[in-house]
C-alpha positions as CSV (number, residue, x, y, z in Angstrom):
1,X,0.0,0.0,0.0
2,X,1.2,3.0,-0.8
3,X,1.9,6.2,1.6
4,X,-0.8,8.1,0.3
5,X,-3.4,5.1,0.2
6,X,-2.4,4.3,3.8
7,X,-3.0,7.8,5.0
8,X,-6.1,7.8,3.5
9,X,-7.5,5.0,4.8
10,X,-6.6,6.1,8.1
11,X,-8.4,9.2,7.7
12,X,-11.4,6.6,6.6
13,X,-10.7,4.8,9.6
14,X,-10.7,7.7,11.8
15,X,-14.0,8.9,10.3
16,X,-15.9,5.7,10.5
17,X,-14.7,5.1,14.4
18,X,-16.0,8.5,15.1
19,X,-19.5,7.7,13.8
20,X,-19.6,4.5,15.6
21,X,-18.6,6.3,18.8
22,X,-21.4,9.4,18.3
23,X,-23.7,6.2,18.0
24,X,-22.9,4.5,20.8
25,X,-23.4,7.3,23.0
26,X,-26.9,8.5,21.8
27,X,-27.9,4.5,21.6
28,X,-26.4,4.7,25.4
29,X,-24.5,1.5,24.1
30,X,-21.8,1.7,27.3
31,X,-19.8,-1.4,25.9
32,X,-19.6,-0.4,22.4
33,X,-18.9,3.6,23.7
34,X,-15.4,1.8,26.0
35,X,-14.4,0.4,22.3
36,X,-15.3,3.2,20.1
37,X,-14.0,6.4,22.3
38,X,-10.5,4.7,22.4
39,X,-10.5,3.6,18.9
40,X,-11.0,6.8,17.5
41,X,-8.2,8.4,19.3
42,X,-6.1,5.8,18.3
43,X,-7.0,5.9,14.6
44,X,-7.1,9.6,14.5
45,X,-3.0,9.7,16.3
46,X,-2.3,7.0,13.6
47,X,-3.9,8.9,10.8
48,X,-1.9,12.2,12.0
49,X,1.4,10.0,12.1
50,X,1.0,8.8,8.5
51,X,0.4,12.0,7.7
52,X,3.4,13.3,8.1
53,X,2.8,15.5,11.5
54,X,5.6,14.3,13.8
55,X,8.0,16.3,11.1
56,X,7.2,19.1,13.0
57,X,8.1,20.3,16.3
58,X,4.5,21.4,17.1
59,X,3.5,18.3,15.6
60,X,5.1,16.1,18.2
61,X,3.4,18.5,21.0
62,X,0.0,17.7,19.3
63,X,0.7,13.6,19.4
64,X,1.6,14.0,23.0
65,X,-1.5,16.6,23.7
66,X,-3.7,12.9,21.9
67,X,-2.0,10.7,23.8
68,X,-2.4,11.9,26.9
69,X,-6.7,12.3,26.1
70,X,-6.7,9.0,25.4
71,X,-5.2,8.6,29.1
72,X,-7.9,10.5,30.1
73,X,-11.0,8.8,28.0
74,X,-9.9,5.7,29.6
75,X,-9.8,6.8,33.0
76,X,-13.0,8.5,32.4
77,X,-14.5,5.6,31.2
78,X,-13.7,3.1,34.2
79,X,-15.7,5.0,36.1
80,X,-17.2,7.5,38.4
81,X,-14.7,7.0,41.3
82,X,-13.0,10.4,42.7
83,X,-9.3,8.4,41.5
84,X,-10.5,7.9,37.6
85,X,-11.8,11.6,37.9
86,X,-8.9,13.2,39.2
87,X,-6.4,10.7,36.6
88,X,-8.7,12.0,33.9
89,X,-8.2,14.9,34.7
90,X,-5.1,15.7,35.4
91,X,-4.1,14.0,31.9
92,X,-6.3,16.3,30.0
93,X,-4.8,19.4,31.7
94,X,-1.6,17.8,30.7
95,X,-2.7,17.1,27.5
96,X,-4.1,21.0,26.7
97,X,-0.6,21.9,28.6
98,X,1.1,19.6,25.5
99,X,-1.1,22.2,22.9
100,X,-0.3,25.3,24.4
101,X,3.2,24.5,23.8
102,X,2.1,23.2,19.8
103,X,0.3,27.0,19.8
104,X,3.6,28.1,21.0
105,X,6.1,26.5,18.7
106,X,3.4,27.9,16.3
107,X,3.7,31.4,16.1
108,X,1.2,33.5,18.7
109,X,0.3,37.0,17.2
110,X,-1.4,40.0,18.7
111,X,-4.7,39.7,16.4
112,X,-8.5,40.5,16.1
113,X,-8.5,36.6,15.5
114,X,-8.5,36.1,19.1
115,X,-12.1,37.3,19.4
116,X,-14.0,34.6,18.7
117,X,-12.4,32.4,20.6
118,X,-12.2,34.5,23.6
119,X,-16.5,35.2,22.9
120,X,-16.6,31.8,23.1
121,X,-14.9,31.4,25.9
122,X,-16.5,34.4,28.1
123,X,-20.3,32.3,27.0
124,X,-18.9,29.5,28.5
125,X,-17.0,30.8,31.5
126,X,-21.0,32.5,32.4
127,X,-22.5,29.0,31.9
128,X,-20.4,27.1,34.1
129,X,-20.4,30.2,36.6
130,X,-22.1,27.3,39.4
131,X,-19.7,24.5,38.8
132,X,-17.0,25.7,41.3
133,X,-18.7,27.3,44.1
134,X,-21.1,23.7,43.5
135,X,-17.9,21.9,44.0
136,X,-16.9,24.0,47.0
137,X,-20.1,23.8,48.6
138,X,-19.3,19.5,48.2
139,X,-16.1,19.1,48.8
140,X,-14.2,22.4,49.6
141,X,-10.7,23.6,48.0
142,X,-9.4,20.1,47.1
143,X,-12.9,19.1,45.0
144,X,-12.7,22.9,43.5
145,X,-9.2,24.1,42.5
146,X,-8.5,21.0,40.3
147,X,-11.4,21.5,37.9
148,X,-10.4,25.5,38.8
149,X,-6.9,24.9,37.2
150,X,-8.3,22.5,34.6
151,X,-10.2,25.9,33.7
152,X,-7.9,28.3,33.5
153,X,-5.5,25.6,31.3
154,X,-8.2,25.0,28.4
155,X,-8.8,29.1,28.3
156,X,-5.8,29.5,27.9
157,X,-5.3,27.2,25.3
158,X,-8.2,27.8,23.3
159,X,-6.9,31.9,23.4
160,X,-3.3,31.2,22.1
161,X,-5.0,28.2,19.4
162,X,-7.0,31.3,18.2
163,X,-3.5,33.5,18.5
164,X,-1.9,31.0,15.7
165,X,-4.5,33.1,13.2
166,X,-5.5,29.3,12.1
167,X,-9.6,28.9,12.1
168,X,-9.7,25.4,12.2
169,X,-7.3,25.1,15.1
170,X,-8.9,27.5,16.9
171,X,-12.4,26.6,16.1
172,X,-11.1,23.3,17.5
173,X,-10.0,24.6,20.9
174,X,-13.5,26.1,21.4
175,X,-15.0,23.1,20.2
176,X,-13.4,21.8,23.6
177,X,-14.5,24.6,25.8
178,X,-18.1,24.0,24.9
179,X,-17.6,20.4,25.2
180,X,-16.0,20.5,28.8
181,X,-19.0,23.0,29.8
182,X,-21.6,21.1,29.2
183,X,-19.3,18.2,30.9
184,X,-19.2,20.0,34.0
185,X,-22.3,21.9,34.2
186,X,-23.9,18.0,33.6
187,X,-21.8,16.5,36.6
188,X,-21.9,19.5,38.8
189,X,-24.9,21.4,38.3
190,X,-27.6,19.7,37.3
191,X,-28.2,16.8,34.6
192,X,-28.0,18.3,30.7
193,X,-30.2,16.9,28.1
194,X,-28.7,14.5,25.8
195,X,-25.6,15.1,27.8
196,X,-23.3,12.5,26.0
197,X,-24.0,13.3,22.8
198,X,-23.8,17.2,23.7
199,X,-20.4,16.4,24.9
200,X,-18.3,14.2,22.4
201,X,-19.7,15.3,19.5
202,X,-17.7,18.5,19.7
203,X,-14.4,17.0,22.1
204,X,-13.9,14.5,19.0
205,X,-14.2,17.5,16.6
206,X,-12.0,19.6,18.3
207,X,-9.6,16.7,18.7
208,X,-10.1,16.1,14.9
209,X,-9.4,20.1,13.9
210,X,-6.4,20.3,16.3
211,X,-4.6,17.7,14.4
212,X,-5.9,18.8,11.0
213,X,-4.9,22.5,12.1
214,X,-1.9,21.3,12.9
215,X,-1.0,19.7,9.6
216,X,-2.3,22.7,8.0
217,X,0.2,24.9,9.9
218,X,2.8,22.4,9.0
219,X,2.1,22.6,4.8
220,X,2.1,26.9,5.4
221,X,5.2,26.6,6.7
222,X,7.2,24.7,4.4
């Protein structure tokens, strides 16, 4: 098979294990979800490997930003158990760390570009305005200032995604502000309608237009 044959049926790959994962969760299939949430990550790092992104420098930060969320699907998916939470957790925080430094190694600019993301950030940052003193109010400091720092991390990221002056990478970090929100408004607040689909509909996007994004940024540049 040849390279580009390969890296297409990746992408294919990648496509077809997203679908089956969207379906899961609205079918509220639990066992096919555990196979299908892992799967796509995999196929989508795999597709972004044959695709040339590890050439990069900020490619190699974007593989170890996917990596490190398919830590944190897994952990997520054992269970509801404060230690899954908190592993989850703390490797998506690690993992949004790992694209701040791709946004980095990218090129940040002072821009009008950031505007959309940081609207999109200032809707969200209202909508979850009862997750943290909700968490307080459970379990004090050490419930709250995880999911505080976990905040301030994905803001952050999704501002200097939107800094790059790329609109699919930074449409992508929004993508996972929204999805986190209704995450957290869903677990801490009070339950969300169609939650799961609500959810990883737009974290696989945004997982899927940070690596695209990324291999954009990596054609400009040559």
């Amino acid at each position: 098979m040849t390279r580009p044959s390969r890296r297409a049926a990746l992408w294919t790959l990648t496509a077809g294990a997203v679908a089956a994962d969207w379906v899961a969760v609205a079918a509220r299939h639990r066992r096919a979800e555990v196979v299908a949430k892992p799967g796509a990550m995999l196929a989508l790092g795999s597709a972004a490997l044959a695709s040339g992104l590890h050439e990069r420098p900020w490619g190699r930060s974007v593989l170890g930003g996917l990596g490190l969320g398919l830590v944190g699907d897994v952990a997520l998916l054992r269970g509801e158990q404060r230690g899954y939470f908190l592993g989850g957790l703390t490797s998506f925080l690690l993992g949004h760390l790992a694209y701040l430094d791709a946004t980095r190694r990218m090129g940040l600019h002072r821009t009008a570009w950031v505007l959309p993301g940081g609207l999109v950030l200032a809707g969200c940052l209202w909508s979850s305005r009862e997750v943290l003193p909700a968490l307080a109010a459970e379990g004090g400091l050490p419930a709250a200032a995880p999911v505080a720092a976990y905040m301030a991390v994905i803001g952050a990221t999704s501002l200097a995604a939107w800094s790059t002056q790329d609109v699919v990478l930074g449409t992508g970090s929004s993508l996972f502000v929204l999805s986190d929100t209704v995450l957290a408004r869903d677990a801490f607040v009070a339950p969300v309608p169609a939650a799961g689909v609500r959810v990883m509909v737009p974290y696989l996007l945004a997982q899927t237009l940070v690596v695209v994004g990324a291999l954009r940024h990596a054609r400009a540049q040559r």
